[in-house]
C-alpha positions in Angstrom: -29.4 -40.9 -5.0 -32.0 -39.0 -2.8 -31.1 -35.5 -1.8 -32.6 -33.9 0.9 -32.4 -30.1 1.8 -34.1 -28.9 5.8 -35.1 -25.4 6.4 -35.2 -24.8 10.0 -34.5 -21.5 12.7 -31.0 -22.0 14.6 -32.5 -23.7 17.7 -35.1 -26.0 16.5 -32.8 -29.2 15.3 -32.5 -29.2 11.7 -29.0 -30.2 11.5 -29.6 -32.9 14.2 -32.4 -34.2 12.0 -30.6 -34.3 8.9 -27.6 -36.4 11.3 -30.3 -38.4 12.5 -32.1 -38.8 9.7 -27.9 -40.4 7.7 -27.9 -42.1 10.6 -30.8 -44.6 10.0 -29.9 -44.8 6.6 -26.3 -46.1 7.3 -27.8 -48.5 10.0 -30.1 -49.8 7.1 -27.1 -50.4 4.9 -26.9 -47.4 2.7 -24.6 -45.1 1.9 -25.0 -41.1 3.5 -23.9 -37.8 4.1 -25.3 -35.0 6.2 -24.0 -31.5 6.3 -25.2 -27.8 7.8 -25.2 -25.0 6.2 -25.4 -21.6 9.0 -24.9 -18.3 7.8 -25.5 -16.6 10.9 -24.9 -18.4 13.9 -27.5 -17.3 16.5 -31.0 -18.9 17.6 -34.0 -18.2 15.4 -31.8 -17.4 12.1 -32.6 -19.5 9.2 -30.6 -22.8 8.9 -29.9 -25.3 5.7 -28.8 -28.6 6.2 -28.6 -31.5 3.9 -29.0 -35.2 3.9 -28.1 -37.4 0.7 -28.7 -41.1 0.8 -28.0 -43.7 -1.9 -27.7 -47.7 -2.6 -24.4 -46.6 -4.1 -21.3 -44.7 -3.1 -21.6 -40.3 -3.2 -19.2 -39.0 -4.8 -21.0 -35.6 -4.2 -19.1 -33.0 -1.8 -21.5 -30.2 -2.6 -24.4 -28.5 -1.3 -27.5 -29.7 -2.5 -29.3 -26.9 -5.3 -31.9 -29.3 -6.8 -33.4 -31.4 -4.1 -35.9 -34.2 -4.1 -37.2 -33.5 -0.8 -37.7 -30.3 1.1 -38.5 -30.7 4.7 -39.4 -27.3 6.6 -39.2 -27.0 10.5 -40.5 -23.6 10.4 -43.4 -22.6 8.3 -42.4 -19.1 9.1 -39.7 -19.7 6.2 -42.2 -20.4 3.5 -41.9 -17.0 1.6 -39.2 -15.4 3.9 -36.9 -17.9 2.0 -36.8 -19.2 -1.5 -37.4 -22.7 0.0 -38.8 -24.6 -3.0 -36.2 -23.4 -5.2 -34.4 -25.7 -7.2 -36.9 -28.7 -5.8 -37.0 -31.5 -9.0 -40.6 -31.9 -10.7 -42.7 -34.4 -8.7 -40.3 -33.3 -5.6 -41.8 -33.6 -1.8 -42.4 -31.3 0.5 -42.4 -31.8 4.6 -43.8 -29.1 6.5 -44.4 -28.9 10.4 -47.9 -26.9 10.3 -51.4 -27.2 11.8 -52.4 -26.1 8.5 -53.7 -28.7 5.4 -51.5 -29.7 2.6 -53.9 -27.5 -0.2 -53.3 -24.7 2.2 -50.2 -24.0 0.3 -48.7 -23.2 -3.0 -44.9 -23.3 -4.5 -45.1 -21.2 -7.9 -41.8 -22.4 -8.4 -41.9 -25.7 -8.2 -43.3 -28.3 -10.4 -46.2 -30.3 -9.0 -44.7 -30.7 -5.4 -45.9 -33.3 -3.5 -47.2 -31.2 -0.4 -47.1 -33.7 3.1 -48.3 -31.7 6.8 -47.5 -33.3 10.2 -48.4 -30.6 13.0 -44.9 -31.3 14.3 -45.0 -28.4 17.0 -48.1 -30.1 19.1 -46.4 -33.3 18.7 -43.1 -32.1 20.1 -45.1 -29.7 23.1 -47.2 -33.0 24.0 -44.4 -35.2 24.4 -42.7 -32.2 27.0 -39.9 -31.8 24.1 -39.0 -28.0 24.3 -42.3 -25.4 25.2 -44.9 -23.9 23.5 -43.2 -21.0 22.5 -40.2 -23.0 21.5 -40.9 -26.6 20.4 -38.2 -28.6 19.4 -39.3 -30.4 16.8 -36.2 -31.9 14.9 -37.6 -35.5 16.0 -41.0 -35.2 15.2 -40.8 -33.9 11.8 -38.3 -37.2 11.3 -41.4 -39.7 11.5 -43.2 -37.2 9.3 -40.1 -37.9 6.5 -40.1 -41.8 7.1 -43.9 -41.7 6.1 -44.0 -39.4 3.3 -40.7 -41.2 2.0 -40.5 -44.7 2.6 -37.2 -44.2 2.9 -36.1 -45.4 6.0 -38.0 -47.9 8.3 -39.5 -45.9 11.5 -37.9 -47.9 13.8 -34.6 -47.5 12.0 -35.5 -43.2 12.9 -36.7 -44.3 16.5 -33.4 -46.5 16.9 -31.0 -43.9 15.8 -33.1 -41.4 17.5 -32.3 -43.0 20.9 -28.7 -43.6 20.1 -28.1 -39.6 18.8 -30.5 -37.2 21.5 -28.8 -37.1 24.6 -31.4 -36.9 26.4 -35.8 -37.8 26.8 -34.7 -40.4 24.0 -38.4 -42.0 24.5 -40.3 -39.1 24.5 -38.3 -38.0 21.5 -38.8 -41.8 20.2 -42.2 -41.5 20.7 -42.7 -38.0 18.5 -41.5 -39.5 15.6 -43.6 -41.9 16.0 -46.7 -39.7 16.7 -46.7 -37.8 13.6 -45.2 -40.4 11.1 -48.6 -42.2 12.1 -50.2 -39.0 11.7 -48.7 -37.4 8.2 -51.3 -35.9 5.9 -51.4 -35.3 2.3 
């Protein structure tokens, strides 16, 4: 079993993500479960959600405390919240930055796997939320399909059309941007 925990700001699509992200598991025949965690309920607070996929039935109902992955929405997080605690040695980390994967350290985690996609560009190029406020819940998905292997990208692109509501290309097409565009 793979458990994945998002660190995102209320407003920026973590807990679509982590849906989205169950959601292309399940269509590629394994078995999921996604969950939010809020605390404070208003735009810009910090939000947890969790995604865990596995060949086999979860028999899980908890929050997840020792990820594999870590996928961050916000870099703004890194340091405001203990976001690599609990990751497993070896784990990956996801961030949405414009920075380079060596640009950042986890004392608390055990040779992470560091992965950049600059998620925010991504989302502003493809008109998906503004420059002040890109949503970037769909991008950052492409970024986990690359890192991973996980999930086939067009099992994220598929989903991805069935679960936005709306600018389901555009949104399509984020994913698509940055999982070709992933650095390590």
């Amino acid at each position: 079993m793979i458990e994945i925990r998002f660190h995102g700001r209320g407003g920026q699509g973590a807990v679509k993500a982590s849906d989205i992200l169950a959601m292309a598991a399940f269509e590629e025949g394994k078995q999921v479960q996604a969950f939010p965690f809020f605390g404070v309920e208003r735009r810009g607070a910090p939000v947890t959600a969790f995604t865990r996929i596995s060949e086999d039935e979860i028999r899980i109902h908890s929050y997840i405390y020792e990820p594999d992955i870590l996928v961050v929405l916000d870099p703004s997080l890194i340091g405001a919240v203990p976001i690599s605690e609990g990751l497993k040695p070896n784990g990956k980390i996801i961030i949405n930055t414009q920075k380079n994967p060596d640009d950042f350290t986890f004392p608390d985690a055990e040779s992470p796997e560091v992965f950049v996609a600059n998620c925010s560009a991504i989302a502003v190029k493809h008109g998906l939320g503004s420059e002040s406020a890109p949503i970037v819940n769909t991008a950052i998905l492409g970024a986990i399909a690359s890192a991973t292997k996980l999930v086939k990208i067009d099992s994220i692109m598929k989903a991805i059309k069935e679960k936005i509501p709306v600018q389901k290309e555009k949104n399509a097409l984020a994913a698509k941007e940055s999982y070709d565009n992933l650095q390590k």
